[in-house]
N, C-alpha and C positions, 0 to 999 in steps of 0.2 A: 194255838188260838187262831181264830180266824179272823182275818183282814176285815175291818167295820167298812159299809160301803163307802163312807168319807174318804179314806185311803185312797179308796179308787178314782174318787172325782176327779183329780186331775192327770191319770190315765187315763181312763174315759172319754173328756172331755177332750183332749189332746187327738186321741186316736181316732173317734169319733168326726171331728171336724176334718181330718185331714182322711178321713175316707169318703167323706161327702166332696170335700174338696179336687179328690182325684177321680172323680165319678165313679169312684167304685159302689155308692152307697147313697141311700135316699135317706129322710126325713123319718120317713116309717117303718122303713127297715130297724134304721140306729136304733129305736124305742122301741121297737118289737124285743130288738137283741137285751135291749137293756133289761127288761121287764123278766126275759130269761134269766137273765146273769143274777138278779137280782133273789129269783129263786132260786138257785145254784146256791146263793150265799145261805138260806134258811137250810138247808140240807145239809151243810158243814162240808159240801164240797163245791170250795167258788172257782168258778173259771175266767181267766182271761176273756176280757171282750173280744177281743182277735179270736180268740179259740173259741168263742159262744157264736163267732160271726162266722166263721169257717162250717162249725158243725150246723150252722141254720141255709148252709149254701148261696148266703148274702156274699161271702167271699171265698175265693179260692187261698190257696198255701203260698201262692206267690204274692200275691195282693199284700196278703199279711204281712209277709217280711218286707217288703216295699214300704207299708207304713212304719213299719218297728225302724225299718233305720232314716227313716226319712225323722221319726224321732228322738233317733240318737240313743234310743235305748239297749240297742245291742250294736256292741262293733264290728261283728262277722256279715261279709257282706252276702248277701243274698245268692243262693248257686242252687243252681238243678243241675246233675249229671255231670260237674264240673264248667259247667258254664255259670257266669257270673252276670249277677244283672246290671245291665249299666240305667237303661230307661224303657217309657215304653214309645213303642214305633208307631202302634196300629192298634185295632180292635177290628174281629169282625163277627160273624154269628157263631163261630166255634171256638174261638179264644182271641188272646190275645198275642199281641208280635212284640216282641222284644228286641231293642242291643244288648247284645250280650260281651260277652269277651271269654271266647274258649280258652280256659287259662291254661292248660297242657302245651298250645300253642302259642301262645300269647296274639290272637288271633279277633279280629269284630266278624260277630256273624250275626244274623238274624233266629230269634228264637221263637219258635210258636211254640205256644199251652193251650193244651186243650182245656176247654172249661173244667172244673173239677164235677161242677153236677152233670154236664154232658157225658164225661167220659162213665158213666154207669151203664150208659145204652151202649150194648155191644155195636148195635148199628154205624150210629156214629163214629165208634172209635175206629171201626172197621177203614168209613172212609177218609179220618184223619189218616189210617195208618196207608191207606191208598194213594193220598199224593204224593206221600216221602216211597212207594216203592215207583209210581209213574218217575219223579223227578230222578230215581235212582238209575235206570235205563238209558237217562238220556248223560251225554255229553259233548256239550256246542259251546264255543263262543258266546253266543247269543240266547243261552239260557241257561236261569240263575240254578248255581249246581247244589244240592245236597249233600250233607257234611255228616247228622247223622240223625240215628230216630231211637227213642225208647219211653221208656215207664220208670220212675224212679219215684216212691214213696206215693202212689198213685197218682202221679202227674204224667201225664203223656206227651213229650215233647217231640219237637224235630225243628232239628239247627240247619240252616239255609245259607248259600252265601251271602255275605252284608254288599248290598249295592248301595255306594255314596253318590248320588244326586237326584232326579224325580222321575217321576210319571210321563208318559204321554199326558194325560189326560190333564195334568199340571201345566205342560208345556200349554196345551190348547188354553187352557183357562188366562194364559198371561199374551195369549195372540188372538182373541175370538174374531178376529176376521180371516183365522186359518194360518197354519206356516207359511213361509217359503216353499216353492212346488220342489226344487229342489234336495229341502232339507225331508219334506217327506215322503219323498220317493226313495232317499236316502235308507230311513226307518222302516217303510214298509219292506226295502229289499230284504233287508238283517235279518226281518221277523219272521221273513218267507224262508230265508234260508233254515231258520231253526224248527219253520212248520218241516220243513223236506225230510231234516234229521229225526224230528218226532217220525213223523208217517214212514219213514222208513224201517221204524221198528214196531210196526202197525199200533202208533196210539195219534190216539185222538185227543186233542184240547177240549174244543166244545166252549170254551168262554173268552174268543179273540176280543177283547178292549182295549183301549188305551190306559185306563189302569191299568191292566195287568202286563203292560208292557213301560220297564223301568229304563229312563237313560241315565249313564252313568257321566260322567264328568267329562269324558273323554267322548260322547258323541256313540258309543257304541250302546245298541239296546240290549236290553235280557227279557225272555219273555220269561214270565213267573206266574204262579198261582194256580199249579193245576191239578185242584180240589175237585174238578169236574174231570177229569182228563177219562177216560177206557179205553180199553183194546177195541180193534177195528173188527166188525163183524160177530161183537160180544156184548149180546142185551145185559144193559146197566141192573146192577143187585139191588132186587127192589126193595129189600130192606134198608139202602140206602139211602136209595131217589122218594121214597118215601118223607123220608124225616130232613131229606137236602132240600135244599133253593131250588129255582125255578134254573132247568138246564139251560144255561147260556143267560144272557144279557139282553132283556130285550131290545133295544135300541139297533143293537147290531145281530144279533138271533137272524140264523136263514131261514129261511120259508118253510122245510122241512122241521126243523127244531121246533119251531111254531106251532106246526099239525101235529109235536107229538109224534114225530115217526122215529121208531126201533133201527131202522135202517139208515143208517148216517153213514157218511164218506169223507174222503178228505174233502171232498167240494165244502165239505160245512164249513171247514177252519175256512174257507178261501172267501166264502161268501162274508163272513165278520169281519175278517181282513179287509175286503172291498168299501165294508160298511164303516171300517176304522180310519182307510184312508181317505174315504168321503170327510169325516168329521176334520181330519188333519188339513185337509184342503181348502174347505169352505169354513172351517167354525160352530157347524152345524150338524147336529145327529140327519142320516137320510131324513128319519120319518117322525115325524111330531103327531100327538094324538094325547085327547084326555086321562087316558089310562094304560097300563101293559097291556092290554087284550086288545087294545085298542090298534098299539102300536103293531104288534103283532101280527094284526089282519091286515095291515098296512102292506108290510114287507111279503104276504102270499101273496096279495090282489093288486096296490098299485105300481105304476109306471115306475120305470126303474128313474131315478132322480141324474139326470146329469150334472155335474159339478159347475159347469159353465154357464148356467142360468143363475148364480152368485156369483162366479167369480169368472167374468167372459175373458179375461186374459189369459187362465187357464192353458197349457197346450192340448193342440186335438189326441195327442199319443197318453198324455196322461188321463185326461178324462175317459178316453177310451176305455186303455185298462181297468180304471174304476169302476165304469159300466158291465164290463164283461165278468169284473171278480162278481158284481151285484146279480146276475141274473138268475129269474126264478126257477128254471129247471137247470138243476144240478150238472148236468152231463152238457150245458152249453159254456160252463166257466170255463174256468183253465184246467187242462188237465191233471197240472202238478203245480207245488207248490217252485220246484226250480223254472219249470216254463214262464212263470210269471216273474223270478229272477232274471231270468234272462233278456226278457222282455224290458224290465228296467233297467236293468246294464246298460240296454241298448239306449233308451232315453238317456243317459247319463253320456254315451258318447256320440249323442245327438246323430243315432242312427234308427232308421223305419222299424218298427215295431213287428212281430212276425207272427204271433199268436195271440191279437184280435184286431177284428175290423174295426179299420178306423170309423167315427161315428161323426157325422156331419155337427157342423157349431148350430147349437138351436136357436140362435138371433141372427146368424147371418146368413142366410140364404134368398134367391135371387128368383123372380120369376122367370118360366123360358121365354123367349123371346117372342115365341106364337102368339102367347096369352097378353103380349104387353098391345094396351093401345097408345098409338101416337096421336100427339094432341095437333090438331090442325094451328099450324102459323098465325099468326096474327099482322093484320097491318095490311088487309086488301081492300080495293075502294069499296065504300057504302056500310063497311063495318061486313065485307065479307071474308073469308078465308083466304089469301094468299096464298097461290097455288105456287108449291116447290121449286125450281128451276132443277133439271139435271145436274146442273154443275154445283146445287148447295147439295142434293142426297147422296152423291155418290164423291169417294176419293178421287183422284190423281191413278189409280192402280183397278178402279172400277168399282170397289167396295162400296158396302153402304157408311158413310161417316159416322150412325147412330150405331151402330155393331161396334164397331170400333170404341169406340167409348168404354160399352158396356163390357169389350174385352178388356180393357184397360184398368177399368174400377175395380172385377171378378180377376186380373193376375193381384192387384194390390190389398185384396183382399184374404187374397192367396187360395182363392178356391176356382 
């Protein structure tokens, strides 16, 4: 005999709320779904809501079970591939992030799903299956490692190392007048060491943010998320970049990325980076602008932003740097992502900088002396000019006494 829909109301209603509730589910979905199931009952074959909401692709198979035990309707806890769910982490346009707990190990790892109605496009699964082989290559310190990748009852996953504490881009939001210069010259070096490690096994990132760079508890970064990443000197699969995001970030996106050029190098990661430690610095993305295309034409055509017109305390050795990762033709940055390690090291043991020129402070500069007029004296009879004596314009040593000064203000200046 079959379940009268009554039976069901407080399943329904149950399961229904707590899928709107976890933003898996709208208003109009749920009564779409219901209106099915509802048919389903007249055919003598009813289906679970859960399973009328899966096969309408309102929700995927993990969704599901998330609400079943969030229920209490079933005691087995939620597993793909052996990983276990614990919650969720993230959401982004190809699935969702998960803790999970790899229970062969007894281990926390992060878990991506791919959507279940994405994963039908081979395109896209392509490029899900492309990060987990990009993250596969690499091995750093400084970048979060890959554990493992597959398909299991059509679910496409890939388990990631779990990093416990936040974002750059978190840190900025709780400093918006920018780090410590210190602490972020600190990050940027980490980051560049782990660009070195990629680019040495010719891949490219392609979406340097502060997102996609995580600190851990311990102060150490990992760079992660690289959904965008390709081989160097290998046009991106258009059936990818098709149905992908827009390559890169724009905010931080170089000039090249911008135009749409085929030809990318490591300068690109280095230029993001510059754009990232501009943000870490000042609190501020470089380029503001009403729209992405906006921002975008920004970063081909204007002036490169120095850090020190916000934050004038700034050192001349860091802003430098920043200026040099920022520049519009490719081949004037740094030439490697270690040269600009290196560079920062050196800041760190508060030694000259050797791979870029340093860059004058943009508020404090001094006219040459040629150009300066002296203002005639005061205090001569009839209300005329006070003519000098030799012995007030010149020192003890012959000098002129107003040089002097002006050398004195220009060492304390330190320029």
């Amino acid at each position: 005999m079959n379940a009268p829909a009554s039976s069901m109301a407080p399943e329904r209603d149950q399961f229904g709320r707590l899928a709107i509730s976890l933003g898996y589910l709208t208003e109009e979905q749920l009564n779409e779904a219901l209106v099915a199931q509802r048919a389903s009952c007249k055919t003598g074959l009813p289906k679970k809501l859960g399973t009328m909401l899966v096969d309408l692709g309102y929700l995927n198979e993990v969704q599901r079970q998330i609400i079943l035990s969030q229920q209490n309707l079933t005691p087995v806890a939620v597993q793909i591939a052996g990983f276990e769910i614990m919650g969720k982490l993230g959401a982004g346009g190809m699935g969702m992030v998960y803790k999970a707990r790899q229970v062969s190990l007894d281990r926390i790892v992060a878990l991506k799903v791919l959507r279940s109605e994405l994963a039908q496009d081979v395109s896209i699964r392509d490029r899900f299956l492309a990060e987990a082989r990009a993250v596969a290559k690499l091995n750093h310190p400084n970048i979060v490692s890959g554990i493992s990748v597959g398909c299991e009852g059509g679910r496409y996953y890939f388990a990631m190392e779990y990093i416990e504490g936040e974002s750059l881009a978190e840190k900025i939001l709780a400093q918006r007048n920018g780090l410590p210069e210190a602490d972020a010259v600190e990050y940027v070096r980490q980051v560049a060491l782990a660009l070195q490690h990629a680019h040495n096994r010719r891949l490219l990132h392609r979406d340097i943010k502060p997102e996609n760079i995580l600190l851990t508890n311990e102060g150490q970064t990992k760079l992660t998320d690289l959904g965008l990443a390709r081989a160097l000197n290998r046009k991106p699969n258009a059936r990818i970049t098709q149905h992908g995001a827009t390559v890169g970030t724009p905010h931080y996106v170089s000039p090249e990325q911008a135009q749409g050029s085929d030809k990318l190098t490591r300068a690109t990661d280095l230029y993001s980076l510059g754009a990232t430690l501009y943000h870490l610095l000042t609190g501020r993305v470089p380029y503001e602008a009403r729209n992405c295309n906006a921002v975008m034409l920004r970063h081909i055509s204007d002036k490169i932003p120095d850090p020190r017109r916000i934050r004038p305390r700034l050192s001349a050795a860091v802003s430098s740097i920043c200026m040099k990762l920022m520049q519009k033709d490719p081949r004037d940055r740094y030439a490697s992502a270690v040269r600009l390690a290196e560079d920062l090291e050196r800041v760190q043991r508060g030694e000259s900088i050797r791979h870029a020129e340093m860059v004058a402070h943009p508020t404090r500069r001094l006219e040459p002396l040629s150009d300066r007029r002296l203002r005639p004296a005061r205090g001569g009879r009839n209300g005329q000019p006070r003519t000098m004596r030799a012995s007030e314009s010149t020192d003890k040593t012959g000098g002129n006494g107003f040089d002097n000064i002006v050398t004195k203000i220009a060492k304390r200046l330190g320029l």
